[in-house]
C-alpha positions, 0 to 999 in steps of 0.5 A: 302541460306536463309533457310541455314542462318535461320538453322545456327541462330537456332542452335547458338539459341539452343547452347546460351539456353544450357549455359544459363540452365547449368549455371542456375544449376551451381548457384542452385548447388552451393546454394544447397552446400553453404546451406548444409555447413552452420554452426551451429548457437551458442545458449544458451538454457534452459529447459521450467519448470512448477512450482507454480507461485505466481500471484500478482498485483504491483502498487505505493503506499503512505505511511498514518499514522495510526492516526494523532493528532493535539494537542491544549490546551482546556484552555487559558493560557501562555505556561510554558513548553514542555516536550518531544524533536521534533520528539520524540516517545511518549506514550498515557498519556506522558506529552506534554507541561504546561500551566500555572496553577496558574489562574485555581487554584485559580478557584478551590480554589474559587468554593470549598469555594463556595461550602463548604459555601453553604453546610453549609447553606443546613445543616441549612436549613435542621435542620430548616425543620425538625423542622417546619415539627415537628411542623406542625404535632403539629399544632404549626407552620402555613403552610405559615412558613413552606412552606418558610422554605420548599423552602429555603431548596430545593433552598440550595439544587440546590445551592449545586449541582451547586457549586459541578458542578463549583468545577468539571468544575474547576477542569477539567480546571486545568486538561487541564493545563497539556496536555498529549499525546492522542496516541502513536506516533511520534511527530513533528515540535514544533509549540509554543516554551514556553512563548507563551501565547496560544489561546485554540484550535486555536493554534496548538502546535504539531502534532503526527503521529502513526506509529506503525500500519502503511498504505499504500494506493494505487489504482489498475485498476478496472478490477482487483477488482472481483479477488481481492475481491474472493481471500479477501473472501477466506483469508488474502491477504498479501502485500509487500511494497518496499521503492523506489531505496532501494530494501532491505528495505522491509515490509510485511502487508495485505490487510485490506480495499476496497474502495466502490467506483470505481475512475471514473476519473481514472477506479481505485479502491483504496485500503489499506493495514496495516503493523505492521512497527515494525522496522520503515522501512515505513515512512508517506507521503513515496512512495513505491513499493506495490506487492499484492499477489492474488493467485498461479498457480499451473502448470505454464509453465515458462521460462526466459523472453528473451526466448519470442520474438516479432514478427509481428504476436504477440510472438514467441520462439524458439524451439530447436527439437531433430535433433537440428534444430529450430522451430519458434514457436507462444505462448501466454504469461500471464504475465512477470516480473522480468525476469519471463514469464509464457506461457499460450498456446504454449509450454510444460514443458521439451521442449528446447528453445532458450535464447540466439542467436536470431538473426542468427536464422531461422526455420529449422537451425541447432543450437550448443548449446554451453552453456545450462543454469538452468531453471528458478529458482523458485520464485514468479511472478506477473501479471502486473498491466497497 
């Protein structure tokens, strides 16, 4: 009875372990078929380009003056006028303000009487010489006589030309009664209105800036510094400055200096660029937006940017292959901005990826491509500078 009991329990044993392995295939089926009834996955795709891709530098720049004046009176005197409105352009040479002039004319007046008195005596004592060197070689007159007279005529002389050197001085203290523009530029804020009695260089009356050529000065981190000066070496590196939250009003210039140092505070290196600001778009004291234009890659691999995806293994695309299935593909990306990336190892021009639809995909899933987008329209990009 009991080996009879133990017989029946195995074979219950043997009935519950087949169900169990036919419902386990059941469920595999059942995957299997809900795995090949998947639908495709909606993407929008594009093709991977290679094209010329300009490589440039961005950073924040600050917009300098060409040149800046202060402009002082070289004279004491009171202020009789100001010829010119604040914020006016004004040429090198223009009249910028009249210290009163009447003091420094009678200067001159007086140094000009001097001198004429004094030319007068020297005309004497040169005929008085004359006439005692005559009569020294007759024997006439005595060597004491004609000694005195001799250096009365030279004393004259030296009297002369001081007062010739007093009626220039006067005249150039006149001179600076009238102050003129020394550069081309702006003016400022009027610093003495007139009536004021100035102090010479110590009262500052106006400042002009120049602004026509114009700088910007901006810094880069040091390890762009040897490509900047290969690229320098070869030519003219152009530089673009755009005014912040104003992407239309754009200047072009070049790069004209390289700081001789590296900022070892910052790891940084500065730089300036010149532009002839013809249409006055560049401003002193401005920020802008500075793009410097190294080089160009000749055969860059490019796609959109929202092609590249980050992943814990670093970037990745998606590649549609020829069945219409996805490849979950690693590559490097050199640089992007702007809504450019350029791919330095992992794809290749003509191949397919994926932009759009990200999220439902896997490698191996079949894809739709509903709607396929242009390839990366040609333009510039630039290396991000951190």
């Amino acid at each position: 009875m009991k080996s009879k009991a133990w017989l029946i329990a195995g074979v219950a044993a043997l009935v519950a372990a087949g169900a169990a392995l036919v419902g386990c295939s059941e469920k595999a089926d059942a995957k299997a078929s809900a795995k090949k009834a998947r639908p495709p996955v909606p993407v929008l795709v594009t093709n991977v380009v290679e094209r010329p891709m300009a490589v440039q530098v961005r950073a924040i720049g600050n917009v300098e003056a060409l040149a800046t004046v202060s402009v002082r009176s070289q004279v004491d005197g009171q202020l009789l006028a100001e010829h010119f409105r604040e914020g006016q352009e004004v040429k090198k040479g223009d009249l910028l303000f009249t210290i009163d002039p009447r003091p420094f004319a009678e200067s001159l007046k007086q140094a000009e009487a001097n001198l004429t008195r004094d030319k007068a005596q020297l005309e004497n004592a040169r005929l008085e010489n004359q006439r005692y060197e005559e009569l020294g070689k007759k024997g006439v007159a005595s060597p004491q006589d004609a000694d005195k007279v001799r250096a009365t005529y030279a004393a004259l002389r030296a009297t002369v030309q001081a007062d010739e050197a007093a009626v220039s001085n006067a005249k150039l203290q006149l001179g600076y009664t009238e102050i003129r523009s020394p550069i081309d530029g702006r003016t400022g804020n009027l610093r003495k209105d007139a009536g004021n009695v100035i102090k010479a260089k110590d009262d500052e009356l106006v400042v002009i800036n120049q602004v026509q050529p114009i700088y910007v000065t901006f810094s880069v981190p040091e390890h762009h510094l040897p490509d900047i000066k290969r690229f320098l070496a070869e030519g003219a590196l152009p530089v673009e400055a755009v005014v912040a939250n104003h992407e239309e009003l754009r200047a072009q210039g070049q790069l004209t200096f390289v700081n001789n140092t590296v900022d070892v505070a910052t790891g940084a290196i500065q730089l300036k660029a010149t532009f002839p600001n013809t249409d006055r778009i560049l401003w002193p004291g401005q920020f802008v937006n500075v793009r410097l234009d190294l080089t160009t890659q000749p055969r860059a691999i490019v796609v959109p940017s929202q092609a590249v995806q980050a992943g814990q293994q670093g970037e990745f695309v998606f590649v549609v292959k020829s069945d219409r299935t996805i490849e979950m593909r690693p590559v490097v990306l050199a640089y992007s901005r702007n809504g450019v990336a350029v791919i330095e190892r992992g794809l290749r021009a003509g191949e397919v990826v994926v932009t759009d639809g990200h999220l439902r995909l896997v490698p191996g899933a079949k894809v739709d491509v509903r709607t396929s987008i242009s390839p990366v329209a040609a333009g510039p990009t630039e290396a991000k500078a951190p």
